[in-house]
DOVOMAR-567260 format. One record per residue (C-alpha): residue number from 1; residue in one letter; z, x, y. Coordinates in Angstrom, 1 decimal, padded with zeros to 4 digits. Each point is the difference from the previous one (the first is absolute). Example, Ala and Ser with C-alpha at 12.3 -4.5 7.8 and 13.67 -1.06 7.14 Angstrom:
2
REC   pos   code       pz       px       py
REC     1      A    007.8    012.3   -004.5
REC     2      S   -000.7    001.4    003.4
***
This chain:
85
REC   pos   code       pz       px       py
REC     1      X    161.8    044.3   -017.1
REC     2      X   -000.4   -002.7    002.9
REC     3      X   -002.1    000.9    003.2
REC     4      X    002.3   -000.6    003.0
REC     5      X   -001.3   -001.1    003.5
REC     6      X    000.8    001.2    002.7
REC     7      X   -000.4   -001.1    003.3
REC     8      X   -000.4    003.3    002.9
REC     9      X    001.4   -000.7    003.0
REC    10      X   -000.4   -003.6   -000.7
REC    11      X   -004.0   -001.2    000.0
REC    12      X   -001.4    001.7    003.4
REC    13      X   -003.6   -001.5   -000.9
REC    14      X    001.6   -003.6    000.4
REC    15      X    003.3    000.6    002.2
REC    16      X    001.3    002.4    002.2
REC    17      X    001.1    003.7   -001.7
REC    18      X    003.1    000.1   -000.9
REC    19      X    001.2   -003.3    001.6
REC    20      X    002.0   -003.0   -001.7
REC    21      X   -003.2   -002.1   -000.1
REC    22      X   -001.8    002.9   -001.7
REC    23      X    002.9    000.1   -003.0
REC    24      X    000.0   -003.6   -000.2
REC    25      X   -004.1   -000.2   -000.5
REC    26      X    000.3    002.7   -002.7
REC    27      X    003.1   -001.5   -001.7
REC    28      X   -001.7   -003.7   -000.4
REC    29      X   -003.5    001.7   -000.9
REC    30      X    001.4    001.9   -002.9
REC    31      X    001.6    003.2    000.9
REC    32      X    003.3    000.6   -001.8
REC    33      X    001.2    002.1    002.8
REC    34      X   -000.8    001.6    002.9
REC    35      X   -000.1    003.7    001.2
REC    36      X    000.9    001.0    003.8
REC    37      X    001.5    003.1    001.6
REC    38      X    003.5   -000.3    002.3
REC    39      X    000.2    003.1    002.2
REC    40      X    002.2    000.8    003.2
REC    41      X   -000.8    000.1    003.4
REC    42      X    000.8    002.9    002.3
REC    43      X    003.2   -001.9    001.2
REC    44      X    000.7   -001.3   -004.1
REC    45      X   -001.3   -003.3    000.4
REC    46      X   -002.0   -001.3   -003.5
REC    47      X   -003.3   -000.7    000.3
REC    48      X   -002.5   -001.1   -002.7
REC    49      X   -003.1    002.2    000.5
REC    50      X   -002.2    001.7   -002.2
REC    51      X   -001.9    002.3    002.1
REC    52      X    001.1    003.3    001.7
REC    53      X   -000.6   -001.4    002.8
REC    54      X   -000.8   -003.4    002.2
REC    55      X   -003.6    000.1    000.9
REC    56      X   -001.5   -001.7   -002.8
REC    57      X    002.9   -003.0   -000.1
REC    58      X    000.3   -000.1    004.1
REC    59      X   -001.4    001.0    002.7
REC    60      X    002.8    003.2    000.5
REC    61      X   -001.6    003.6   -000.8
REC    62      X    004.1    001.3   -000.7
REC    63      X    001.5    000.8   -003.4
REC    64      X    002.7   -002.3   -001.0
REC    65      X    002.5    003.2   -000.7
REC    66      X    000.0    000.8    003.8
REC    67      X   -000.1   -003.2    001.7
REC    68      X    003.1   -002.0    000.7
REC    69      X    000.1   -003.6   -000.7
REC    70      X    000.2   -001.3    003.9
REC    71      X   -003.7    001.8    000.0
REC    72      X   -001.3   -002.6   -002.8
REC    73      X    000.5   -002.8    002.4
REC    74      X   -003.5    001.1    001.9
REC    75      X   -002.0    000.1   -003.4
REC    76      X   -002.6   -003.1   -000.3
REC    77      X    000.0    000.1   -004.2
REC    78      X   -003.6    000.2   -001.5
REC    79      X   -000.9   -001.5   -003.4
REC    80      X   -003.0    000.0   -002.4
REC    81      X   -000.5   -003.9    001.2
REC    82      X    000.8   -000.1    003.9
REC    83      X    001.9    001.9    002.7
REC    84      X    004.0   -001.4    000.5
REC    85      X    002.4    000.5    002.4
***
C-alpha cells in the first residue's frame, strides 16, 4: 500500500496557514492533497481556521463560533513568516 501526502492546512512553514498560496506550495512540493477545516461564523459565514480561536492566526483574542463576520474586518492576520493585514 502507497504512502499518501498530505498537505495540513497547505505548508504554514513556507506560506500562510490555510491560505491559497499555502495549498499551492504543498501541491507543487509533493503533497497529494491537503487537509483544512471549514467552520461557521456566529452570523454563518465560512471561514477556514483551524484553531478555537484567533489569537495565534491574528491579532483577535475572540473565538470564531461567537464572532460575526463584520468583526473579522479589524483582525491584522499573523503567520509563521510575517504579520498581514
Amino acid at each position: 500500500m502507497a504512502t499518501t501526502i498530505f498537505g495540513p492546512r497547505g505548508c504554514p512553514a513556507h506560506e500562510p496557514e490555510n491560505s491559497p498560496a499555502g495549498f499551492r506550495y504543498a501541491l507543487t512540493h509533493g503533497a497529494e492533497g491537503i487537509e483544512t477545516d471549514l467552520h461557521l461564523t456566529k452570523d454563518g459565514v465560512p471561514v477556514i481556521i483551524h484553531d478555537e480561536t484567533l489569537h495565534r492566526t491574528t491579532n483577535g483574542l475572540a473565538r470564531w463560533r461567537i464572532t460575526p463576520w463584520p468583526s473579522y474586518d479589524n483582525f491584522g492576520y499573523q503567520t509563521a513568516n510575517a504579520s498581514r493585514r
